[in-house]
C-alpha positions as CSV (number, residue, x, y, z in Angstrom):
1,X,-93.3,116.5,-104.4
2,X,-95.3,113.8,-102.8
3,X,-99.2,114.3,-102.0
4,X,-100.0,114.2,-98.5
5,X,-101.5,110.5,-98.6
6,X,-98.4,109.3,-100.4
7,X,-96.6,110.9,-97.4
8,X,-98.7,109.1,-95.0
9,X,-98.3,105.8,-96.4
10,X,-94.4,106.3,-96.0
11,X,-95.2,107.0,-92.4
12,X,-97.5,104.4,-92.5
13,X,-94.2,101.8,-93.3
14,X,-91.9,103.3,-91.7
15,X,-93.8,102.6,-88.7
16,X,-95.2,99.4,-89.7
17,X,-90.7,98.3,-89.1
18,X,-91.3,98.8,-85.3
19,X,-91.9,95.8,-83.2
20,X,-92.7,97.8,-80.4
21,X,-93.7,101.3,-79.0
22,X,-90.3,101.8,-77.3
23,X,-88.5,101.7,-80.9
24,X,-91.6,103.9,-82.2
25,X,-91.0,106.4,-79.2
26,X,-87.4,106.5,-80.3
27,X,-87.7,107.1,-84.4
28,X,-89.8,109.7,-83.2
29,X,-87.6,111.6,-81.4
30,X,-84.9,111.4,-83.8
31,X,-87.3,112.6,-86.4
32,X,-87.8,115.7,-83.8
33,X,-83.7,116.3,-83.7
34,X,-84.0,115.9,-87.5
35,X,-86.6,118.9,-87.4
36,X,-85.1,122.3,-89.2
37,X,-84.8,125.3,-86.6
38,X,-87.7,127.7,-86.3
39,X,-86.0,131.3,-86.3
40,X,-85.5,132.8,-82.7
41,X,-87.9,135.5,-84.2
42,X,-91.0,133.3,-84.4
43,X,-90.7,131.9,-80.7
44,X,-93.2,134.2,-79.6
45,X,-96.7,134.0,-77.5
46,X,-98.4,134.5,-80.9
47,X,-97.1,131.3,-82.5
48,X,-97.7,129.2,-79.1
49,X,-100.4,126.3,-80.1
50,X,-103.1,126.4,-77.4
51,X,-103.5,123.9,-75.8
52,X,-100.4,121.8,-75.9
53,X,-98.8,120.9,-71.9
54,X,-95.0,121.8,-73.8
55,X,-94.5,125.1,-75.5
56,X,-94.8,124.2,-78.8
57,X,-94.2,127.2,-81.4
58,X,-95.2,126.7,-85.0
59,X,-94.8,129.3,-87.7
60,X,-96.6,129.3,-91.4
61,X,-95.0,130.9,-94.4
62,X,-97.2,131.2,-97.7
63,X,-94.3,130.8,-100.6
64,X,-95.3,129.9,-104.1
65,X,-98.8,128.8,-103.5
66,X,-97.2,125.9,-100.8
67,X,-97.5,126.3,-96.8
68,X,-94.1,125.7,-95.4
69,X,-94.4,125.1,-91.7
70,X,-91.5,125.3,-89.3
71,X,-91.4,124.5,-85.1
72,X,-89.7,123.7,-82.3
73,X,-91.0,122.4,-79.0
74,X,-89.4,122.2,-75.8
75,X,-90.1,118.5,-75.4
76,X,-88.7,116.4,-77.1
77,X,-91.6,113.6,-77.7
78,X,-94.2,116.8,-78.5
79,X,-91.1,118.4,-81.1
80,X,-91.0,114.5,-82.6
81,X,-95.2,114.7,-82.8
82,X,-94.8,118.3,-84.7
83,X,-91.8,116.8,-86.9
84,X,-94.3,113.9,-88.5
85,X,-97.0,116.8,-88.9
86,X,-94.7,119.0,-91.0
87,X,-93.6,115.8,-93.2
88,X,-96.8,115.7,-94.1
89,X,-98.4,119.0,-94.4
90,X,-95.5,121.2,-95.2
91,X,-95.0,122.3,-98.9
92,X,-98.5,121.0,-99.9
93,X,-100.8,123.8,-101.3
94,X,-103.7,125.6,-98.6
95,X,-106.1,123.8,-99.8
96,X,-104.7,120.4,-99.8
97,X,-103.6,121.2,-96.1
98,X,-107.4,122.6,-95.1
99,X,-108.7,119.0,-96.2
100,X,-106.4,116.4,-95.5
101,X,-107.4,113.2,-93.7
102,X,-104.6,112.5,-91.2
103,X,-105.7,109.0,-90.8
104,X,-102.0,108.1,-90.6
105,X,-101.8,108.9,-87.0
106,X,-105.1,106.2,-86.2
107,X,-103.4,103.8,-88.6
108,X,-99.8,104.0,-86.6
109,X,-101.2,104.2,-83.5
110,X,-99.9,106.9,-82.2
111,X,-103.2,108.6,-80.7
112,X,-103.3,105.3,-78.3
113,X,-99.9,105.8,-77.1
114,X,-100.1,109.2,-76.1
115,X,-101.4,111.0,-72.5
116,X,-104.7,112.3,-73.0
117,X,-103.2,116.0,-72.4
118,X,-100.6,114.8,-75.1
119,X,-103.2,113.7,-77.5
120,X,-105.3,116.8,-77.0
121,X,-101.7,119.0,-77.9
122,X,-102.1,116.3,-81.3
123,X,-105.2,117.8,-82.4
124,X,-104.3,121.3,-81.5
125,X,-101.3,121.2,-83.4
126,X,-103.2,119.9,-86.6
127,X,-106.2,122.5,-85.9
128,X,-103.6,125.4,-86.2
129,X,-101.7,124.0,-89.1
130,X,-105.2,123.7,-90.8
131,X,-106.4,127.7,-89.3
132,X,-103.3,128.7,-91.2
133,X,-104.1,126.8,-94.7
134,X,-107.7,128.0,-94.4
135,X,-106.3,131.8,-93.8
136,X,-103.5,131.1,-96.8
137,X,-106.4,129.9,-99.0
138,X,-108.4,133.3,-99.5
């Protein structure tokens, strides 16, 4: 398993291949279709993130000391923006999650490119993945 800042350097490259946003906006959303199902179970007001324009659901399971995280959005750019989060974050211990630097998303420019209401459902996503590490973590 890969550390989180080996994962963001992949991301980093992968990335890095794009001449332009429109090719960026497109790997994106394939990586959301790519995204494993959340169960129909965990689509519930509970595992809404606040704060995101699309309903985007997110749901943490604490398994062998590792945070897996599973979604699903109803748009498909916000369930592409959640996809890239999981590759990163899910299957790395509480901890590791509660103190990552994300400094992939500043280095791929992704935070630029978004709405400010899109960017806004960026940092809520990664405030709740982190509020579920620090609540795994006791």
């Amino acid at each position: 398993m890969n550390t989180i800042q080996e994962i963001q350097t992949e991301i980093i490259e992968d990335f890095a291949m794009f001449d332009d946003w429109m090719q960026k906006y497109e790997y994106l959303i394939d990586l959301g279709k790519e995204l494993s199902p959340i169960e129909e179970q965990y689509k519930t007001e509970d595992n809404l993130i606040k704060g995101c324009q699309s309903r985007v659901w997110l749901h943490a399971e604490h398994t062998k000391g590792k945070i897996i995280y599973t979604a699903d959005s109803d748009a498909i750019m916000t369930k592409g923006i959640v996809a890239v989060l999981i590759n990163v974050l899910s299957g790395q211990s509480p901890s590791e999650i509660a103190n990552a630097k994300l400094d992939f998303i500043n280095k791929i420019g992704l935070k630029e490119q978004l709405s400010p209401t899109r960017a806004n459902g960026l940092v809520s996503m990664i405030k709740q993945m982190k509020i579920y590490a620090l609540a795994f973590n006791n």
